[in-house]
C-alpha positions, 0 to 999 in steps of 0.5 A, spaced: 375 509 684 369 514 687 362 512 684 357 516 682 349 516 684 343 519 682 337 519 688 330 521 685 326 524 691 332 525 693 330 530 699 324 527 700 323 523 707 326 516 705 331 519 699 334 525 703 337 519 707 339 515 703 342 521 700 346 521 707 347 514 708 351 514 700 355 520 701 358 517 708 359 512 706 364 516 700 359 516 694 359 522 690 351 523 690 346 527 685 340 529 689 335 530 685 328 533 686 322 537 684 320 539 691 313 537 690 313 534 697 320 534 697 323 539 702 331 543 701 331 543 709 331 535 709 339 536 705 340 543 707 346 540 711 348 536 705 348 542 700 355 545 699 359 539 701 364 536 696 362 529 693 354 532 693 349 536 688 343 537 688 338 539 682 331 541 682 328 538 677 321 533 674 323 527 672 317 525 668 322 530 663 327 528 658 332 525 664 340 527 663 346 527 667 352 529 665 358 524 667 358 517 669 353 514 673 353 508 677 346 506 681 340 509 680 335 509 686 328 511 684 324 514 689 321 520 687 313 519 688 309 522 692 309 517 698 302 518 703 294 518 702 294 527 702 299 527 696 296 522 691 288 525 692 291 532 691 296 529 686 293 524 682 295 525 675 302 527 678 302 521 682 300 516 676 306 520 671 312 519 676 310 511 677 310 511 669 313 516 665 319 518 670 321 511 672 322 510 664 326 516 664 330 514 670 330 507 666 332 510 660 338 513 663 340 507 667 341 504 660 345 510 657 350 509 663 349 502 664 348 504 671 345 499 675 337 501 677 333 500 684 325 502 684 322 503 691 315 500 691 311 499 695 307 495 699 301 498 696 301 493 691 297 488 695 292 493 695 287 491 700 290 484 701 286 477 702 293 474 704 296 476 711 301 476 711 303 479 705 308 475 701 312 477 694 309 472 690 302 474 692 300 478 685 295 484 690 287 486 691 287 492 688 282 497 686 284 501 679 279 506 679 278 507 686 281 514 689 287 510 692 289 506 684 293 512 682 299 511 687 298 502 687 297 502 679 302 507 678 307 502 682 305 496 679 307 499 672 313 501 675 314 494 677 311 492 671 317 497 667 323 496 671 322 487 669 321 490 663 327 493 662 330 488 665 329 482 661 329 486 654 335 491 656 338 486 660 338 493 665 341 490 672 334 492 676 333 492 683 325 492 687 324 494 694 316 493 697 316 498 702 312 497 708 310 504 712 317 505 715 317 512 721 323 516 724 325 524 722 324 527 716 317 526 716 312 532 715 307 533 720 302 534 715 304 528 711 297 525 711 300 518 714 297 516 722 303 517 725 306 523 723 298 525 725 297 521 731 304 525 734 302 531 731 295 531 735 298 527 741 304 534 742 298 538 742 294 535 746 288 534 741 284 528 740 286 523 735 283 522 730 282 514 728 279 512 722 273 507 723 273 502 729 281 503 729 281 494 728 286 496 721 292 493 722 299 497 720 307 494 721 312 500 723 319 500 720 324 505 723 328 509 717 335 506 719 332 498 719 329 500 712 335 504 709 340 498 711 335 493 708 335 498 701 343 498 702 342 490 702 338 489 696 342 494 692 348 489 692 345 482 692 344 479 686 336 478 687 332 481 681 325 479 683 321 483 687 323 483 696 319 486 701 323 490 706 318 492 712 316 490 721 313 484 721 311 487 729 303 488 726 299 493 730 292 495 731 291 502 730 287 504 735 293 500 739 298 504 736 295 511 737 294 509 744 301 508 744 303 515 741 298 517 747 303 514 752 310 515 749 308 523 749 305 523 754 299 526 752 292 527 755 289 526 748 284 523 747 280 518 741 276 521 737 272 516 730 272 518 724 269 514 717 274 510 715 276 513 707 274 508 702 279 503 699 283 502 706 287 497 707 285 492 713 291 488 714 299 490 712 303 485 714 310 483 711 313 476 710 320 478 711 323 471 709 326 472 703 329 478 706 332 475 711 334 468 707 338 473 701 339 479 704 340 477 711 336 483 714 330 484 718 328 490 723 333 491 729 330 497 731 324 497 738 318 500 736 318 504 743 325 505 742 324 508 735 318 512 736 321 516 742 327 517 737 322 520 732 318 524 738 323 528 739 324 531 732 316 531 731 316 536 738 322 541 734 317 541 729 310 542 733 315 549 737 317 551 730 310 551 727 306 552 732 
């Protein structure tokens, strides 16, 4: 029997290909979105295809989908430091309001639910590496609380429902993940790193640079997420690349693998910027048997080659 999926966020950069990897693998998929940072090019390939629909639509609203639904994947949220500031209030309703609504459908259709968090949980983390039972560091009227609390209560909403609705919940911690479908000005280092580095600007690095990230390809994540939504485990998996990396380091390497006669140039760090970000993936790897399989060089001249499409076009 075919099963039916709504994706939220669903033309984002991580729902738009979780709406490809479903739909190949025989799902019938309802892409939902309300393109606030969402983009209809991400699924323009998809649009027209039998087994796919796409609505537009704000999930913060009543929430209705006629039909059977099967899974839910909640990913709609704006993801990067750009959006959050210029979006606050929109940031905090998605994380509260549009994971009760998407909640309150998976419980009307008996659907199983899956929450993307975030890594952003920790906060700026006193343990390194990060684990799931490491409760976070977080500031909540900092500049950057809106996208953190906003996942801690998603999280907080979606065990709630778990336990009281005895809902079939799922939560995956993203760590910063990488790969096609990125905007250039999405706000991340990468996008911008990539961005300065084909136009050969100087890139910009946020205080000394000694701040550390871990990079996951978007294949290596979608196969983890695809791995959770069909264990059995209900509490909180982090699924990243524990390869941690300065980002001064990393912006040298951008530099490299374009080729690029950027240089660096230093900026103020932002406050509430997170010094480490590192996952420890054991769990991951002992109940869902996943780990990144993608070479960070090997993935980001993967990416490279869809950021230069992106620089030609917008000049």
């Amino acid at each position: 029997m075919e099963k039916r999926i709504l994706i939220t966020g669903g033309a984002g950069f991580l729902g738009s290909h979780l709406c490809d990897r479903y739909h190949k693998d025989g799902w019938d998929v309802i892409c939902m979105d309300n393109l606030i940072t969402g983009a209809e090019s991400n699924i323009a390939h998809l649009v027209g295809k039998e087994r796919f629909t796409f609505v537009k639509y704000d999930v913060t609203n009543y929430l209705y989908v006629d039909g059977p639904v099967d899974l839910i994947l909640h990913f709609a949220s704006p993801a990067s430091p750009i959006d959050y500031l210029e979006m606050p209030i929109q940031t905090l309703k998605v994380g509260s309001l549009g994971t009760h609504k998407a909640l309150g459908l998976a419980r009307a259709k008996k659907a199983k639910f899956l929450l993307a968090s975030t890594s952003e949980v920790y906060g700026d983390p006193l343990e390194h590496p990060q684990k799931e039972t490491y409760w976070g560091h977080v500031n909540p009227t900092g500049l950057r609380g809106v996208y953190d609390e906003a996942k801690r209560f998603a999280e907080a909403m979606t065990m709630a429902y778990h336990r009281y609705h005895d809902i079939d919940t799922r939560i995956v911690r993203i760590f910063n993940t990488y790969g096609s479908r990125m905007r250039l000005k999405d706000g991340r280092a990468l996008p911008t790193f990539f961005r300065q580095a084909l136009r050969n600007k100087p890139l910009t690095v946020f205080g000394d640079g000694s701040q550390t990230r871990s990079f996951t390809y978007v294949d290596d994540l979608i196969e983890g997420i695809i791995r959770l939504s069909e264990s059995d485990e209900v509490e909180p998996v982090n699924i990243g690349n524990p390869e941690e990396v300065s980002i001064l380091d990393f912006a040298k390497e951008i530099i490299e693998v374009t080729g690029s006669s950027s240089e660096i140039e230093y900026r103020e760090l932002p406050a509430d910027d997170p010094q480490v970000r590192q996952p420890d993936i054991s769990k991951a790897k002992r109940v869902l048997d996943w780990e990144p399989k993608t070479n960070r060089r090997d993935g980001l001249e993967k990416t490279m080659k869809y950021f230069k499409k992106q620089v030609l076009r917008n000049g």
